[in-house]
N, C-alpha and C positions, 0 to 999 in steps of 0.2 A: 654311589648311591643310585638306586631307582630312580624311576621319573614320579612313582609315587610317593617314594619319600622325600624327595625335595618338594611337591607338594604340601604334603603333610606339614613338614616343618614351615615354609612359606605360611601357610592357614593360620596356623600357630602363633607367626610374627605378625602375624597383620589382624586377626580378631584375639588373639591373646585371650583364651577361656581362664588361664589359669595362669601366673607366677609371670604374666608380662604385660604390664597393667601398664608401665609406660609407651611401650610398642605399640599396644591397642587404641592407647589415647592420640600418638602420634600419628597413626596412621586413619584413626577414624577425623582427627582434625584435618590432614589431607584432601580425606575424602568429603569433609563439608563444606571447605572452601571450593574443593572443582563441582560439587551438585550445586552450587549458589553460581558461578560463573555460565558452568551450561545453563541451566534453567534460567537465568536473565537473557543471555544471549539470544536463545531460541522464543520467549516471550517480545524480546526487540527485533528479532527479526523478522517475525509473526506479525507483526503489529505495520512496519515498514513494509512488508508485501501486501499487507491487507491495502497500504495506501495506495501502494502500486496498481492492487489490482481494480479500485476505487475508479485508479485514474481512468483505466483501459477498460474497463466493462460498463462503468456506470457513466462518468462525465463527457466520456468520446464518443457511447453511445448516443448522446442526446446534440450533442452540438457534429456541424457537417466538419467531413472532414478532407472534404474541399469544398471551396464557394466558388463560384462564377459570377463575376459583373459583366453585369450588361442589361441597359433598359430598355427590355423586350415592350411590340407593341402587344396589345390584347390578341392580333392573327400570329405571333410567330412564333409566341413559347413553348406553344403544346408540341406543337411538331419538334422544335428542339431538344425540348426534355426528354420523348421519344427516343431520339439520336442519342444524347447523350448518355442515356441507360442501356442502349444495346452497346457500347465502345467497352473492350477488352479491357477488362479491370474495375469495370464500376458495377457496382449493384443498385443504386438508385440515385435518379434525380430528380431534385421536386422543385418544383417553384417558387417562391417568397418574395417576398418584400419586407424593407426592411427599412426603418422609420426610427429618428429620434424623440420622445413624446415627452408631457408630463402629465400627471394622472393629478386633477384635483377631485378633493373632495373635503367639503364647507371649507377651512380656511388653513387645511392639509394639503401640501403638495410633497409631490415626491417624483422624480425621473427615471424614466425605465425607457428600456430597449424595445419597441416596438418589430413584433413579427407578424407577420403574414402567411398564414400556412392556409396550403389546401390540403384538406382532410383524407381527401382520395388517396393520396400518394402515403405510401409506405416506407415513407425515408424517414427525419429525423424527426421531424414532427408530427409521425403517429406514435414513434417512440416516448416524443412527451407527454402526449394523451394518453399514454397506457397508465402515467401516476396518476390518471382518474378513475373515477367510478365509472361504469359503464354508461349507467344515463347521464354523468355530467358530459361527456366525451360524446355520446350522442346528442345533447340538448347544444354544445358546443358548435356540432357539424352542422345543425338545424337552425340558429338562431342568429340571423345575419348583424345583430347589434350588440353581438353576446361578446364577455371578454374573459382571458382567464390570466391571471395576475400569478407572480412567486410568492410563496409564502411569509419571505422577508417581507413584500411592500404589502402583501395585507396585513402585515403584524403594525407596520408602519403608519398605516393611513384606518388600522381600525375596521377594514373591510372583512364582509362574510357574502357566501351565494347569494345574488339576490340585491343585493346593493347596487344604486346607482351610483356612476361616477364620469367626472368629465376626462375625456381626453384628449388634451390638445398639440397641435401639431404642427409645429412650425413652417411655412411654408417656403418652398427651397425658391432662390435667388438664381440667376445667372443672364448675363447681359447687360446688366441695370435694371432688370425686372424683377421685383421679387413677389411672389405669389403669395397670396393673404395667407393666415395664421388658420389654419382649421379648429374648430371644438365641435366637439362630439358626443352625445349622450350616449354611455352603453352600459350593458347590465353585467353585473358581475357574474360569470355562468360556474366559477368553480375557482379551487387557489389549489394553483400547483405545489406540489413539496416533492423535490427530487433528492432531499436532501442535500442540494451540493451548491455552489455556487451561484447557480442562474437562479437558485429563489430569490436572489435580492434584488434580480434589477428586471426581470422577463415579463413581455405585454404580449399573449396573443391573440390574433384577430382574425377573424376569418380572412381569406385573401384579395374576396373582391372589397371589403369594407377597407383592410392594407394600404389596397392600390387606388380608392377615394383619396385616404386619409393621406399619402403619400404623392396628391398629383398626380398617379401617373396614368389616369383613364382605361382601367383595364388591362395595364400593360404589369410589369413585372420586374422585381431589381437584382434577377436571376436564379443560378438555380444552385442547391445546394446538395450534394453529392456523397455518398457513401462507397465505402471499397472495404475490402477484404484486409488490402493489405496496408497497415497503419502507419508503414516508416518507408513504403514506396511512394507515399504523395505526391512527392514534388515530381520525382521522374512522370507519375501519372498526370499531375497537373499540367507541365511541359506536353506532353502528349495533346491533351483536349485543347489546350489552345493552338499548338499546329494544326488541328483540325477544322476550326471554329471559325468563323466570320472577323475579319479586323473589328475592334472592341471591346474584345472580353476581357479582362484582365479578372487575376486567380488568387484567393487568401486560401492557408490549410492550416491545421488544429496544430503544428509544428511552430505557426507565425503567432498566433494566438495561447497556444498552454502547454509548447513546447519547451519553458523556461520550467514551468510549474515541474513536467515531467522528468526532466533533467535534473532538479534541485533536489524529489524525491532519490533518484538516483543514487544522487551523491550520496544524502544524509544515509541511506541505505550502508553505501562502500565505508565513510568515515565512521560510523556508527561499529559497523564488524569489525573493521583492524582494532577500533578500541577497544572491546568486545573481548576479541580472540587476544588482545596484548593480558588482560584479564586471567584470562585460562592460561596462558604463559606464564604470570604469575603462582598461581594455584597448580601448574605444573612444579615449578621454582620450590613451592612448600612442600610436595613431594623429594624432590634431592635432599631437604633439609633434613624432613622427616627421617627419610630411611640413613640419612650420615649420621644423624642422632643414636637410631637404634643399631647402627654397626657399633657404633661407639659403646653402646648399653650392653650387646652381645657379644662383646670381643673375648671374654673366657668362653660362652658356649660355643660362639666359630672354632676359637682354639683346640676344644674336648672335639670340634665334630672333624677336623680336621687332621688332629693327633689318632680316631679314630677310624682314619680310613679316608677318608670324603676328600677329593681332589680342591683346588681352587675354580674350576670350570664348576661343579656342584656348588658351594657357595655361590657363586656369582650367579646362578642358574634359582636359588629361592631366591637372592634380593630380586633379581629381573622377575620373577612370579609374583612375590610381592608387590613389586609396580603395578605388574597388570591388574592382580585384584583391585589394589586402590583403584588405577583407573577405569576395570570394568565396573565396578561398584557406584562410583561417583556418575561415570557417562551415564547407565541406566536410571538411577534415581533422579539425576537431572534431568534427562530427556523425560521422564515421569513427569516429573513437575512442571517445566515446563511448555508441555503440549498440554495440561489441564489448568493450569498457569493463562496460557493465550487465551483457550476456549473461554478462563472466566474473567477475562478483564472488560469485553463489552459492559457484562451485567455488572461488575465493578466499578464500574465508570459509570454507567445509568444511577446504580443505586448511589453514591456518592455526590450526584449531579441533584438527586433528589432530595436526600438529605440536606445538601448546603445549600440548595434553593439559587444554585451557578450551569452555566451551560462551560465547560470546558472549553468546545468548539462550536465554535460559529461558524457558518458561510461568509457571513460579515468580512473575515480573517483567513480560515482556514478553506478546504477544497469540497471539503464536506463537513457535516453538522455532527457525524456522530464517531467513534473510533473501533476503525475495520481491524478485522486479525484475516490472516489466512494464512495456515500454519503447512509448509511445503513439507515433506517426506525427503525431498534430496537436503532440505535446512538443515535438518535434524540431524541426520546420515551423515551430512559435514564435519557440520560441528562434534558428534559422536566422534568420529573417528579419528578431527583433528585433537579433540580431546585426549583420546586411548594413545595416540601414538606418541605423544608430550609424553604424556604419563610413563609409557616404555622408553622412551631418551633419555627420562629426568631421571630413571632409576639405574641407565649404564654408570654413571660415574660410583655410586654408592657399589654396585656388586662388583665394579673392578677391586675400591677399594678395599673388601670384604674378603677378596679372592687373594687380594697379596700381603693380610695378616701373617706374622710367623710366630705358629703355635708356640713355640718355647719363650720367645720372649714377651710373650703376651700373659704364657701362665708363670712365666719368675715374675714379673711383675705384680700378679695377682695372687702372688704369696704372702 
């Protein structure tokens, strides 16, 4: 036989136009469970990168991803922030202070993390003002009693721009001395929404109103640092403190939301072996399928084989057969599920609306709303670990196909 007729007859057994109604049914069942396997997969794994990439672009961008202690006086920060922004490997470091607070307002309280930013510096807290409007972000850099709150704590305390609110400040102890409690009147200058976690608990302040609030006269509770490269920290943190004044001691976003990033990870890796055990399955209903239709077609193998047609020729349409099924199934799933991914945000929105539920909180989760980000090598994976199942799962069926014997197949069929 040709390479077009085994062809031919393969099309045949696998869409069965005519006189092979169970073939057709067989092998289009096949083909439904492996496009429902890819297209979940690839929608779950779209969904798990989106998180990932949530983590790395959005939440790392906002928070340092290394911090320096040390309580600088009012003369010696600038010069050190200086220093520490020209050192191999950092791209920015800014100053802060940083303060434990509580925000009342009338017979509301609520605890947040007091920050300290100077506006000037281009590290991580211009990065938070960028989730403002232009003049709040500017009315912010201007207004030395201005404050700007997460959106969780004004959801909490009932606040809008423009509201007043106390903030008070515990005052730090050491020796047997402990320093009176601060309160503070400031104006609410804007409510952050980053969507991610720091809306729930984030206070910031200008730096010199920080370092009032903070005791520490103009001085500063070091600096917080940005770099390029997100999984060299420690070796880079090691570095600046060889370099640095006895003092400084170092925290990095690995100490702080290193677990977070690791657990995505995971759920990522156990998510795909379950995933891909799936498709193993829906490979598994292809050997079924095509044992079935050897079985259905054992007089026509017999006529095609009494007619000429070797065992390597049978065994050559069941293996074509496979591959239709599994080219057919990969593509349509891959269909589905890259337009799948793309509509689950606005699926999730509209459903959220509907039921009048937030799915995801910051409260709970890393972010408030459900990211997709659908990779081309995913896809390409999956596809291909799909196709090649599909051609393994169909060797056993065209061995057995290949070592029918026509005569006793057609006394039989007598």
């Amino acid at each position: 036989m040709t390479y077009a007729e085994r062809l031919r007859v393969a099309v045949r057994y696998t869409f069965a136009v005519s006189g092979g109604h169970l073939s057709a049914f067989l092998s289009s069942l096949s083909m439904l469970g492996l496009v429902m396997a890819i297209a979940l997969l690839i929608i779950v794994l779209s969904v798990m990168n989106g998180f990932d990439k949530e983590m790395r672009e959005r939440i790392l961008s906002l928070v340092p991803h290394i911090t320096l202690y040390a309580e600088l006086d009012a003369g010696e920060w600038e010069e050190g922030a200086a220093d520490i922004a020209r050192f191999p490997g950092v791209e920015d470091a800014s100053p802060f202070v940083e303060f434990d607070a509580l925000l009342l307002r009338g017979r509301d309280i609520e605890t947040a993390r007091g920050i300290g930013l100077d506006t000037t510096h281009a590290g991580t807290g211009a990065r938070l003002l960028q989730y403002l409007a232009p003049e709040q972000a500017q009315r912010f850099a201007t207004e030395p009693d201005g404050i700007v709150v997460g959106a969780g704590l004004a959801d909490k305390l009932d606040l809008k721009p423009g509201d007043a609110v106390t903030l008070i400040v515990p005052g730090r102890g050491g020796l047997g001395v402990t320093e009176p409690t601060q309160f503070k009147r400031v104006n609410l200058t804007a409510v952050l929404e980053t969507g991610t976690e720091l809306d729930q608990g984030i206070a910031l302040v200008p730096l010199a109103l920080a370092s009032q609030l903070a005791g520490l006269a103009g001085g500063v509770s070091g600096y917080r640092v940005t770099t390029g490269d997100l999984f060299g920290v420690r070796d880079l943190a090691w570095s600046l403190l060889s370099t640095l004044p006895p003092g400084y001691f170092s925290t990095n976003w690995m100490m702080t939301h290193g677990n977070l990033y690791a657990a995505i990870q995971l759920s990522r890796d156990l998510v795909s072996i379950l995933l891909f055990s799936i498709i193993a399955v829906a490979a598994f209903n292809v050997v079924s399928s095509l044992v079935l239709v050897v079985l259905n077609k054992r007089s026509n193998i017999a006529i095609l084989l009494t007619l000429g047609a070797s065992g390597r020729d049978i065994a050559w349409i069941f293996l074509l057969q496979g591959a239709m099924i599994g080219a057919v199934g990969v593509l349509i799933g891959s269909v589905l599920g890259i337009l799948g991914s793309l509509a689950v945000p606005a699926v999730v929105e509209r459903l959220e609306a509907l039921l009048g539920l937030r799915f995801l909180s910051t409260d709970v989760y890393p972010v408030a709303f459900l990211p997709v980000d659908v990779l081309s090598r995913d896809v390409l994976l999956v596809a291909a670990t799909a196709f090649a199942m599909c051609i393994l799962a169909a060797v056993y069926p065209a061995r057995r196909a290949a070592r029918l014997a026509p005569a006793m197949v057609l006394n039989q069929e007598r």
